[in-house]
C-alpha positions, 0 to 999 in steps of 0.5 A, a space after each residue: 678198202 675194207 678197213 677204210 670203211 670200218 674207220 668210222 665204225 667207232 664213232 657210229 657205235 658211240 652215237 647208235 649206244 647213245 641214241 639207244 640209251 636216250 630213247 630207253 630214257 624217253 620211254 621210261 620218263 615219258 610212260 612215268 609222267 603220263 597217268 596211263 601204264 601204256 606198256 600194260 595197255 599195249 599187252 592188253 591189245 589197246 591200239 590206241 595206247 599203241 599209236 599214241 606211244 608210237 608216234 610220240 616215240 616217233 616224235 622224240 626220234 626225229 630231234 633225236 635224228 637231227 641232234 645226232 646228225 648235227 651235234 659237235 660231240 656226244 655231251 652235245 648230242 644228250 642235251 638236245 636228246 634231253 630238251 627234245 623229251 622236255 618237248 614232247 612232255 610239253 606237247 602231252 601236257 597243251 594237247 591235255 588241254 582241249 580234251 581234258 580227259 587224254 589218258 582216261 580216253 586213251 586207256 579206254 582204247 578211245 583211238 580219235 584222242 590216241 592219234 590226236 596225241 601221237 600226231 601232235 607230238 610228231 609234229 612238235 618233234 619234226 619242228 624241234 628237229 628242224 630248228 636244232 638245224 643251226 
């Protein structure tokens, strides 16, 4: 009974191995490609810096979720892991948009421009995952 259930346990270490590289490859691009250091303001006690990484980390994890969850192998997997961080790159960059000034606010501790980032890159993460659904 036991050894029934372990039966899957290769594939799982597979698809959890590659769902952690893929997040440690999102935060290393995406902490690169926006002009705040967030891991230095994390360490200094910046909440908004926090909430703002979290989210947006919160949204590459749902498209990630669903690419795992429906993939036909892990090749398949990575290419959506890799178009759901394209997403939310996007996201940084039309959110910029109404409040030019993002990152300076956001190293400020400024926590309004903070979540208005996270929450729209969750957003955008929850409706790529949704529409990797196929």
């Amino acid at each position: 009974m036991i050894l029934q259930s372990l039966a899957g346990l290769p594939a799982f270490l597979v698809y959890f191995c590659t769902g952690l590289i893929a997040i440690v490859a999102y935060l290393f691009a995406y902490t690169r490609i926006t002009p705040h250091n967030e891991f230095q303001l994390i360490r200094d006690n910046d909440p908004a810096a926090a909430i703002a990484l979290g989210l947006s980390l919160l949204g590459f994890v749902a498209p990630l979720f669903s690419a795992i969850a429906h993939s036909a192998n892990v090749l398949d997997c990575l290419v959506w892991a890799a178009i759901a961080l394209i997403v939310q790159v996007a996201v940084f960059y039309i959110v910029k948009i109404p409040v030019p000034d993002l990152s300076g606010r956001i190293a400020a501790g400024e926590l309004a421009p903070a979540i208005w980032l996270g929450l729209s890159s969750l957003a955008a993460g929850l409706l790529n995952a949704a529409c990797m659904i196929y």
